[in-house]
N, C-alpha and C positions, 0 to 999 in steps of 0.2 A: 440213062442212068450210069454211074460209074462204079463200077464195083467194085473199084478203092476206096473211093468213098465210104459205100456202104461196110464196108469190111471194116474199117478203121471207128465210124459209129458203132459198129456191133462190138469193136473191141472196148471201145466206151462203156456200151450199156452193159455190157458182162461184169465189167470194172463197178462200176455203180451198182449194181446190182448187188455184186459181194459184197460191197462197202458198207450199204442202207439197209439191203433188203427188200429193195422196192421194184414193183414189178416190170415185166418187158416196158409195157406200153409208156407208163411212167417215166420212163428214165430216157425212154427217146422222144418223148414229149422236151423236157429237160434240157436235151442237146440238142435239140431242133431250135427250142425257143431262145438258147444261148447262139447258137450260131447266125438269128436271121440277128439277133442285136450286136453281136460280133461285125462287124465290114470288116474285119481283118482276118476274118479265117480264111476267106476264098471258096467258102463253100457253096457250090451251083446247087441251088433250090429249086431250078425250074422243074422239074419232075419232082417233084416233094410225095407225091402219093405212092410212087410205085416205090421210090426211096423207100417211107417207111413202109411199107408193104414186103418186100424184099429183106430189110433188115429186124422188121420185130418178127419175121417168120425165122431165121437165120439165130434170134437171140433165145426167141422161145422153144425151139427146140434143141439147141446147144444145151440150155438151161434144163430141160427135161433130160438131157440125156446128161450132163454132168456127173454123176456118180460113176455112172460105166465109160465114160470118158478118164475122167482121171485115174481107173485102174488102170486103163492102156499106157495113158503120161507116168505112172510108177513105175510099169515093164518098161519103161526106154530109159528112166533117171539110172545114170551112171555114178554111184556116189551120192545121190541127192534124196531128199524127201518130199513131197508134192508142198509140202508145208515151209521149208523150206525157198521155196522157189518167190519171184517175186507176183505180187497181183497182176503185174502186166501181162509178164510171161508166161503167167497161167493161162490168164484170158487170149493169147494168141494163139494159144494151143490146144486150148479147147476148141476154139475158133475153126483153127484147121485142120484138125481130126474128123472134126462134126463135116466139112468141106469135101475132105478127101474118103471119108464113107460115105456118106448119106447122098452128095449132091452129083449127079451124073452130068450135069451142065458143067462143073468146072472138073479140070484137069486136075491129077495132086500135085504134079508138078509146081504148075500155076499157084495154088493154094498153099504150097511150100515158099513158092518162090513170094507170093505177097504178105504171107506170116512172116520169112524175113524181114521186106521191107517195112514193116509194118511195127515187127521190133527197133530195129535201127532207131525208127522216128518215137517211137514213144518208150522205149526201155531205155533199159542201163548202156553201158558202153560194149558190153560181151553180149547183149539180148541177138543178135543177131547170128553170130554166131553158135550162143546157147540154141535157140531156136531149129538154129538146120539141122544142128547135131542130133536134139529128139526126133525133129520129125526125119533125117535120112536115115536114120535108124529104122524106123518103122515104116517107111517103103517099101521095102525089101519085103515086109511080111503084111502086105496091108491086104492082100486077100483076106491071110487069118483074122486079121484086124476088124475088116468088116464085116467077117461071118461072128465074132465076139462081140459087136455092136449090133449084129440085125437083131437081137431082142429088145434091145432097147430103143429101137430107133421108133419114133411115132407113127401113130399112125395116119397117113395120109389122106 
């Protein structure tokens, strides 16, 4: 499984999710069934189980944890307001918050370094740059970060 893949789905269903309303499982039902009628996305299906296995655990708990996520995204907005910001660049950084606390498999570096690329491709023309800027900010303090998330974080 590729977990750019999966990362850029998740930033999908995050995305749809604010939009609609509609649950994890839903929204990657969604993008799964647009992408197999898609041939032009390129997206490798062979492992489609662990895919969404991987990604609606990844959406549904970003999603649970979102309120104590986006106070930390307020502590890093330099001039800006969480409301403010665009739905993409939300969801990337929700994304990679939830990544660089919660998940001990991925590096935060890594999870910085594919939140940028990750903006590039689906934000505005600065998403990329916006992006590094929140999360190198909050490296620096991401012990603190992730002891103001361990209450929120699910439980396993």
């Amino acid at each position: 499984m590729k977990r750019r893949l999966a990362r850029e789905l998740a930033v999908q269903c995050l995305y749809q999710m604010e939009m609609t309303g509609v649950a994890a499982g839903a929204a990657l039902e969604t993008l799964i069934q647009e992408a197999k009628e898609d041939n032009e996305t390129g997206i490798d299906l062979t492992d489609e189980a662990a895919l969404r296995e991987y990604v609606e655990r990844m959406v549904t708990e970003t999603a649970r944890m979102r309120r104590a996520i986006d106070e930390v995204i307020s502590g890093y907005l330099k001039g800006w307001r969480m409301e403010r910001l665009s739905r993409v660049d939300r969801q990337i950084l929700r994304l990679a918050i939830y990544e660089m606390t919660c998940r001990d498999d991925v590096p935060p570096k890594a999870a910085i370094n594919e939140a940028i690329e990750i903006a590039k491709r689906f934000g505005t023309e600065e998403s990329g740059r916006f992006v590094n800027g929140v999360l190198g900010r909050m490296i620096g303090e991401l012990d603190q970060v992730r002891e103001r998330l361990g209450a929120a974080r699910p439980n396993e």
